[in-house]
Jmol script that loads the backbone (N, CA, C; Angstrom):
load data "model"
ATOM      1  N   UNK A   1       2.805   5.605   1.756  1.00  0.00           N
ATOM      2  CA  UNK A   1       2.230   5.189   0.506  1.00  0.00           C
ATOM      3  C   UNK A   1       3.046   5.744  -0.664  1.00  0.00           C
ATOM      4  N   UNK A   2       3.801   6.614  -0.325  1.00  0.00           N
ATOM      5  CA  UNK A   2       4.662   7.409  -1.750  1.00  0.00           C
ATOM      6  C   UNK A   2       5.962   6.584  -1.478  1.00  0.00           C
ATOM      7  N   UNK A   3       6.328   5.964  -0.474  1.00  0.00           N
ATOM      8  CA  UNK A   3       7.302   4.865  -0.761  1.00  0.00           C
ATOM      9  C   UNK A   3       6.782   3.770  -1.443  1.00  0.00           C
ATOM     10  N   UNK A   4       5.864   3.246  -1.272  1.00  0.00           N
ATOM     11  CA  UNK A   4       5.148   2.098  -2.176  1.00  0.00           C
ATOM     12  C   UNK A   4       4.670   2.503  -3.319  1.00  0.00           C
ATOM     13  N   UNK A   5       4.972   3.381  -3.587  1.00  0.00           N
ATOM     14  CA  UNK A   5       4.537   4.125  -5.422  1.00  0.00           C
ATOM     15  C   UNK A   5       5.889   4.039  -6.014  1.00  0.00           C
ATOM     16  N   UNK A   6       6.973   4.039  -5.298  1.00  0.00           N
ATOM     17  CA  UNK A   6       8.103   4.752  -6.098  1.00  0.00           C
ATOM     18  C   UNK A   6       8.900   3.497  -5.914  1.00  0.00           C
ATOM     19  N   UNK A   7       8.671   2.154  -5.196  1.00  0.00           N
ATOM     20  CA  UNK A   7       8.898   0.982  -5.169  1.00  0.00           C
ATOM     21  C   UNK A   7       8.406   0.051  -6.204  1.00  0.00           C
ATOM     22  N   UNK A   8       7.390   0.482  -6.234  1.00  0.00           N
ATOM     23  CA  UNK A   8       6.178  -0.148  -7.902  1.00  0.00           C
ATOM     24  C   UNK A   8       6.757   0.551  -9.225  1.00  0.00           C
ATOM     25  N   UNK A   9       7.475   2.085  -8.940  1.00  0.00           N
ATOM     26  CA  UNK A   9       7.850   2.087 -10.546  1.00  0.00           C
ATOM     27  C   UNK A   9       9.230   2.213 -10.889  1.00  0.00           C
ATOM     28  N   UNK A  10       9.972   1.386  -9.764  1.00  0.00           N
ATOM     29  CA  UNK A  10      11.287   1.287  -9.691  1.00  0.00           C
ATOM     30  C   UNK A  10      11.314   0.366 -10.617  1.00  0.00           C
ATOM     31  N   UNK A  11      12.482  -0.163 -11.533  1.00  0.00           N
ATOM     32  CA  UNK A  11      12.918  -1.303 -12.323  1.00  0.00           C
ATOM     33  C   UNK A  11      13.844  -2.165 -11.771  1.00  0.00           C
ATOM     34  N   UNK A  12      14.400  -1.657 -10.591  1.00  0.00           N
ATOM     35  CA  UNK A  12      15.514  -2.640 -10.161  1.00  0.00           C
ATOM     36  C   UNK A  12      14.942  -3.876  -9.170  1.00  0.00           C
ATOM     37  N   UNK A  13      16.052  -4.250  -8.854  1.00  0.00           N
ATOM     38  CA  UNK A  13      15.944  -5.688  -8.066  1.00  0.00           C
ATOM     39  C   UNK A  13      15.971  -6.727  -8.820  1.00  0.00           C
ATOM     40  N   UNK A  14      15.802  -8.408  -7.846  1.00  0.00           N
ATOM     41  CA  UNK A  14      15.741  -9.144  -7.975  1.00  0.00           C
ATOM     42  C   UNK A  14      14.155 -10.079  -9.096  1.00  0.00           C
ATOM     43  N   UNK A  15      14.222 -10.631  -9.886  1.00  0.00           N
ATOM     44  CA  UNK A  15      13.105 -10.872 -10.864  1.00  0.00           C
ATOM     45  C   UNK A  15      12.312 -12.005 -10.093  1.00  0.00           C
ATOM     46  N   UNK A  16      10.764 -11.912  -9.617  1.00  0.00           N
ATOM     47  CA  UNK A  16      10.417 -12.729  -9.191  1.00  0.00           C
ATOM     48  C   UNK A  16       9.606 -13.970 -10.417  1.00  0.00           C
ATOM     49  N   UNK A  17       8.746 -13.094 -11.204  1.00  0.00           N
ATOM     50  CA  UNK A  17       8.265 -13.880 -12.454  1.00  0.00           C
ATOM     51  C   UNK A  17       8.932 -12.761 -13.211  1.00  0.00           C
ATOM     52  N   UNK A  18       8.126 -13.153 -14.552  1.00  0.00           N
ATOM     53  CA  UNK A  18       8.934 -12.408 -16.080  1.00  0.00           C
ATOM     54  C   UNK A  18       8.036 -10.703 -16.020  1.00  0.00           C
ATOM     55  N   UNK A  19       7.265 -10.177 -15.039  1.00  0.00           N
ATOM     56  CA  UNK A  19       6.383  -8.631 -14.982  1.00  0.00           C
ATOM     57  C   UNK A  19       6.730  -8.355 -14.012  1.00  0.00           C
ATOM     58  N   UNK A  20       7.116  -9.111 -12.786  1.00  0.00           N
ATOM     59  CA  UNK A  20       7.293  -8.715 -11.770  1.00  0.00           C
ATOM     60  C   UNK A  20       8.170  -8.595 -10.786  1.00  0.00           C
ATOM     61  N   UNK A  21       9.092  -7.652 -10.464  1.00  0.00           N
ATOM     62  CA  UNK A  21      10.355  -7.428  -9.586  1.00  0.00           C
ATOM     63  C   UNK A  21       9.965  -7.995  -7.987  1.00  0.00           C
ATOM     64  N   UNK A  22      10.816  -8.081  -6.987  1.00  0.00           N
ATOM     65  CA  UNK A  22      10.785  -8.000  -5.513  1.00  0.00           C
ATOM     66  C   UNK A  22      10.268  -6.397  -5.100  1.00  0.00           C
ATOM     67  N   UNK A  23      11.120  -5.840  -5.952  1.00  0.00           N
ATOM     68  CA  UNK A  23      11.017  -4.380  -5.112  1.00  0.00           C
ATOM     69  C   UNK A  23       9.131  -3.925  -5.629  1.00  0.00           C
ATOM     70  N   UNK A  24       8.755  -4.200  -6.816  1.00  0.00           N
ATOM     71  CA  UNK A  24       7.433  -3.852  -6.966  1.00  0.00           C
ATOM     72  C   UNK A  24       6.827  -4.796  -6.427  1.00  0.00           C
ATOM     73  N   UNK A  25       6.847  -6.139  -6.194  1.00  0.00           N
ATOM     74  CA  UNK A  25       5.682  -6.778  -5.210  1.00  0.00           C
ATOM     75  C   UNK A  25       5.708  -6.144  -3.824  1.00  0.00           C
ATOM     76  N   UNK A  26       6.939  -5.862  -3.164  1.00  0.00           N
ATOM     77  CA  UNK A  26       6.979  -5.171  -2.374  1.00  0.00           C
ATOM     78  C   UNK A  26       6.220  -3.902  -2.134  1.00  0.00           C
ATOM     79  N   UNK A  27       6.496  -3.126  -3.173  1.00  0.00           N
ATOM     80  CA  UNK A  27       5.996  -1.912  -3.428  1.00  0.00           C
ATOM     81  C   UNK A  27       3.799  -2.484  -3.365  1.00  0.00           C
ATOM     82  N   UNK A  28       3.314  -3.046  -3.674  1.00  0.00           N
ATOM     83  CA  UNK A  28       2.233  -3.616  -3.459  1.00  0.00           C
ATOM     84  C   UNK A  28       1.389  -4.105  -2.907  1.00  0.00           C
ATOM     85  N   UNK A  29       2.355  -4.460  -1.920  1.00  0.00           N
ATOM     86  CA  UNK A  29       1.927  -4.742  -0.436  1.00  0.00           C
ATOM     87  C   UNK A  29       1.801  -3.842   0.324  1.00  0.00           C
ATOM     88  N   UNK A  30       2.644  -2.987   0.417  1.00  0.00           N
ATOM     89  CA  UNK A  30       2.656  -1.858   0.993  1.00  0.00           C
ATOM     90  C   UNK A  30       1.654  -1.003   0.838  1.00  0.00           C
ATOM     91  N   UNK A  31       1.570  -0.189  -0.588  1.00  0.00           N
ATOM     92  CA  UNK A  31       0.244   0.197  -1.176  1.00  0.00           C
ATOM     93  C   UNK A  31      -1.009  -0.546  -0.311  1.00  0.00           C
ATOM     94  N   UNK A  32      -1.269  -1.878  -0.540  1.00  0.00           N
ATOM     95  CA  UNK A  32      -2.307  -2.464  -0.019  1.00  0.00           C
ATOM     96  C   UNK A  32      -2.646  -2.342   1.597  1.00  0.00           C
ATOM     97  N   UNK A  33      -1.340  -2.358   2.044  1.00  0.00           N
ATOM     98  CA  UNK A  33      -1.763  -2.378   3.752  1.00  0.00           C
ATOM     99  C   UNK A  33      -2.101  -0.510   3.810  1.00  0.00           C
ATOM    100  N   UNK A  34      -1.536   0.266   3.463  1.00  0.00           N
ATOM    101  CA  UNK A  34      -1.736   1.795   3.385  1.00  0.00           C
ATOM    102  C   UNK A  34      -3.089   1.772   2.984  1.00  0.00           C
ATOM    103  N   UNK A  35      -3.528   1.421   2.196  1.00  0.00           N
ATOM    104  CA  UNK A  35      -4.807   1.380   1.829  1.00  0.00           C
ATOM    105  C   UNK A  35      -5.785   0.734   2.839  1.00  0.00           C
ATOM    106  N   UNK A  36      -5.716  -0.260   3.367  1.00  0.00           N
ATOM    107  CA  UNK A  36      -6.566  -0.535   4.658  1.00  0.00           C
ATOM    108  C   UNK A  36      -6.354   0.019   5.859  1.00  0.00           C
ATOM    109  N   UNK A  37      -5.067   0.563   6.154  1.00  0.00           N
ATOM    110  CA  UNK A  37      -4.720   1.644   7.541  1.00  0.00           C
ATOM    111  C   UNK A  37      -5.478   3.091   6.970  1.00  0.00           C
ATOM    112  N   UNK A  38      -6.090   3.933   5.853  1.00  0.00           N
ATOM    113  CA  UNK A  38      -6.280   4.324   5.442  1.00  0.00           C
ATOM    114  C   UNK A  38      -7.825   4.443   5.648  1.00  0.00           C
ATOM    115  N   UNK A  39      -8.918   3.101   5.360  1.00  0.00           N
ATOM    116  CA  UNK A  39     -10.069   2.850   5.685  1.00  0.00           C
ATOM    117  C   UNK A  39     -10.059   2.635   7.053  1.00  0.00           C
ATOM    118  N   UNK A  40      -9.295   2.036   7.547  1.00  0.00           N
ATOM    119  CA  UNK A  40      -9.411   2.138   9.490  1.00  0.00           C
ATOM    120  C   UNK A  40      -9.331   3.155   9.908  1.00  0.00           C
ATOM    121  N   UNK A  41      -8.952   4.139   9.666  1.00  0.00           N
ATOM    122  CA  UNK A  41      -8.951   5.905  10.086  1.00  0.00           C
ATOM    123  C   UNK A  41      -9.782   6.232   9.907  1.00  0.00           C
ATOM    124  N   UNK A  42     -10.868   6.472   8.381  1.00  0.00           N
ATOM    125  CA  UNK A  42     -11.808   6.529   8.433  1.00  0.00           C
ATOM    126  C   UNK A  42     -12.976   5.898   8.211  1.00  0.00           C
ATOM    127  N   UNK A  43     -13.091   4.498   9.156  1.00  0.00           N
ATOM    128  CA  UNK A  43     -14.014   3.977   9.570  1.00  0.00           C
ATOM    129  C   UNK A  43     -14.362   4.185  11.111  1.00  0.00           C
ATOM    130  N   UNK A  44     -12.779   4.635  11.781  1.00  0.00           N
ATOM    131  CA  UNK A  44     -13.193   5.189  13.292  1.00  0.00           C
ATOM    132  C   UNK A  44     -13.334   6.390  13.704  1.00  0.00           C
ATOM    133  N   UNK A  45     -13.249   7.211  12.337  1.00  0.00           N
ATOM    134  CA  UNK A  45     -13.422   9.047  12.599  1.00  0.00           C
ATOM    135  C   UNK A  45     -14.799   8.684  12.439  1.00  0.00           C
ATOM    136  N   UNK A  46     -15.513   8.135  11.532  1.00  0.00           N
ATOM    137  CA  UNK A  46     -17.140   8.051  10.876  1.00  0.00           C
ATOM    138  C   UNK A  46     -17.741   7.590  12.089  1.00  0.00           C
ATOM    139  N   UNK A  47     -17.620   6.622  12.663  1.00  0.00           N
ATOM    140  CA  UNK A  47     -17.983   5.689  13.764  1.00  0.00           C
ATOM    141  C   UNK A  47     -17.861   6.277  15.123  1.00  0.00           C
ATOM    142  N   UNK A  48     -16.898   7.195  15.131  1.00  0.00           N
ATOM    143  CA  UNK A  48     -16.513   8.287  16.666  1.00  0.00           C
ATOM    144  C   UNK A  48     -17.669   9.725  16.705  1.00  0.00           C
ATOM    145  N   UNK A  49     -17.815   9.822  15.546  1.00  0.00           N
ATOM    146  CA  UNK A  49     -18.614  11.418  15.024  1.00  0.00           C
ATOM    147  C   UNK A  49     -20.471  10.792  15.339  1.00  0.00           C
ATOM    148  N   UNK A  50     -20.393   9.380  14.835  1.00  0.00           N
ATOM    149  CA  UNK A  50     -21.999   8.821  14.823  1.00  0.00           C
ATOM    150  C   UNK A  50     -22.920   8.506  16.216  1.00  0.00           C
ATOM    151  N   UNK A  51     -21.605   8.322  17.147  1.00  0.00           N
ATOM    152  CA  UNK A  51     -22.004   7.678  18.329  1.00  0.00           C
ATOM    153  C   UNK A  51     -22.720   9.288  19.096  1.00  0.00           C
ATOM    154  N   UNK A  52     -22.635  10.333  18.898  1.00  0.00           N
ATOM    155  CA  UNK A  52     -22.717  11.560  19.917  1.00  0.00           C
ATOM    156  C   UNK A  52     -24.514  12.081  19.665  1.00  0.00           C
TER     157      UNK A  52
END
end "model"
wireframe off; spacefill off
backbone 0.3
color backbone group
């Protein structure tokens, strides 16, 4: 996720619209999937601890 932070406040690359680079949409996606691998960890620590 600190590669997808530092991808989002990079300025370089290729221009996809007139706000937005490759390397920061990139950077965004990334963020986003980290962020749901993130809730899947702890939705199966919560869910592993409930069952006992």
């Amino acid at each position: 996720m600190l590669g997808a932070i530092l991808l989002i406040t990079n300025n370089g690359g290729p221009v996809l619209t007139e706000g937005i680079n490759l390397y920061g949409f990139f950077g965004f996606v990334l963020l986003f999937r980290g962020f749901v691998l993130g809730m899947r960890a702890l939705m199966l620590v919560f869910k592993s601890t409930s069952d006992e």
